[in-house]
N, C-alpha and C positions, 0 to 999 in steps of 0.2 A: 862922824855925821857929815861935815864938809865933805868927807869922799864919795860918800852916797851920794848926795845930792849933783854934784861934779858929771857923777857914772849919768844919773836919770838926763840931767842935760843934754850932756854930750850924746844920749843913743836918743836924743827930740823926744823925750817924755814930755808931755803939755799940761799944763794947770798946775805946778807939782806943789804940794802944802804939807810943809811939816809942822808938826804940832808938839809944844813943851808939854811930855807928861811926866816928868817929875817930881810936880808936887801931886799929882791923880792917881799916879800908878806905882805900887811897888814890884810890878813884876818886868816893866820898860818904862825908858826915858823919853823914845822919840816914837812918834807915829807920822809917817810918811802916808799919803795919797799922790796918787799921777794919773794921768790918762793914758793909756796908749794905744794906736790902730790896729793893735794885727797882734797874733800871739808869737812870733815871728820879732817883732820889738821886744815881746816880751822876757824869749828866750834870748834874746842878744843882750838884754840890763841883765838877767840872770849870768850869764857866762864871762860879762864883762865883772862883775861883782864877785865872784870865783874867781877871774885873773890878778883884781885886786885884791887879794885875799885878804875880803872882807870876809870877815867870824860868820859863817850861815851856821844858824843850827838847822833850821828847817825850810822847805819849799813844797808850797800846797798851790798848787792849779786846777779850778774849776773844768772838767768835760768838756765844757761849750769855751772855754780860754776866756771867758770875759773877765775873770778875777784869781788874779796871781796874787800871791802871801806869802811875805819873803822876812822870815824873822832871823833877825842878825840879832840876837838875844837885847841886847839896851834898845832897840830899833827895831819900829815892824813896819814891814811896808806894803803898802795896799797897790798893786797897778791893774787899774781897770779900764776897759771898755768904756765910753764912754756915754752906753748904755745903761749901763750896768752901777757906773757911777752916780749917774742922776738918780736912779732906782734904789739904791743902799745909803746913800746921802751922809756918808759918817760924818764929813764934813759939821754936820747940823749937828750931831749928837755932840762933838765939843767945840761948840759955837762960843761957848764964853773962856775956850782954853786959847794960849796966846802963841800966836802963829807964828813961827823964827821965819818963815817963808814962803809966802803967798807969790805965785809967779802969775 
């Protein structure tokens, strides 16, 4: 988890929040959101996350790029637009789950 988080810094991902689902979910432990400008950022956390050979099972990107889905099986990670983020607001959906890191 600390290496994900590490990667989103290091390539200026913004707002980044990861959330304990642990006790919520049996299918993953962590849920990451971030922001990021350009699909261009996006493709660079992806490629940098493949260098660090972080466990991906899967990567789904939206058409329009505003939302990349990047599930390292215990970890999913959301990076959006920040369009796109205020628009699907998952944040809000686990408002009362407890945040390892709110940036």
């Amino acid at each position: 988890m600390d290496k994900i988080l590490d990667i989103l810094k290091d390539k200026k991902a913004k707002d980044i929040v990861s959330i304990d689902m642990r006790t919520k979910s049996a299918i993953f432990d962590y849920f990451v959101i971030a922001t990021v400008d350009s699909s261009k950022q996006s493709d660079a956390i992806v490629n940098e996350l493949k260098k660090s050979n972080i466990n991906i099972h899967h990567i789904e990107t939206s058409n329009d790029s505003n939302w990349t889905l990047i599930d390292c099986f215990d970890t999913i990670i959301h990076l959006f637009s920040s369009q796109k983020r205020k628009e699907y607001n998952l944040e809000d959906l686990w408002k009362n789950t407890k945040k390892i890191l709110d940036d």
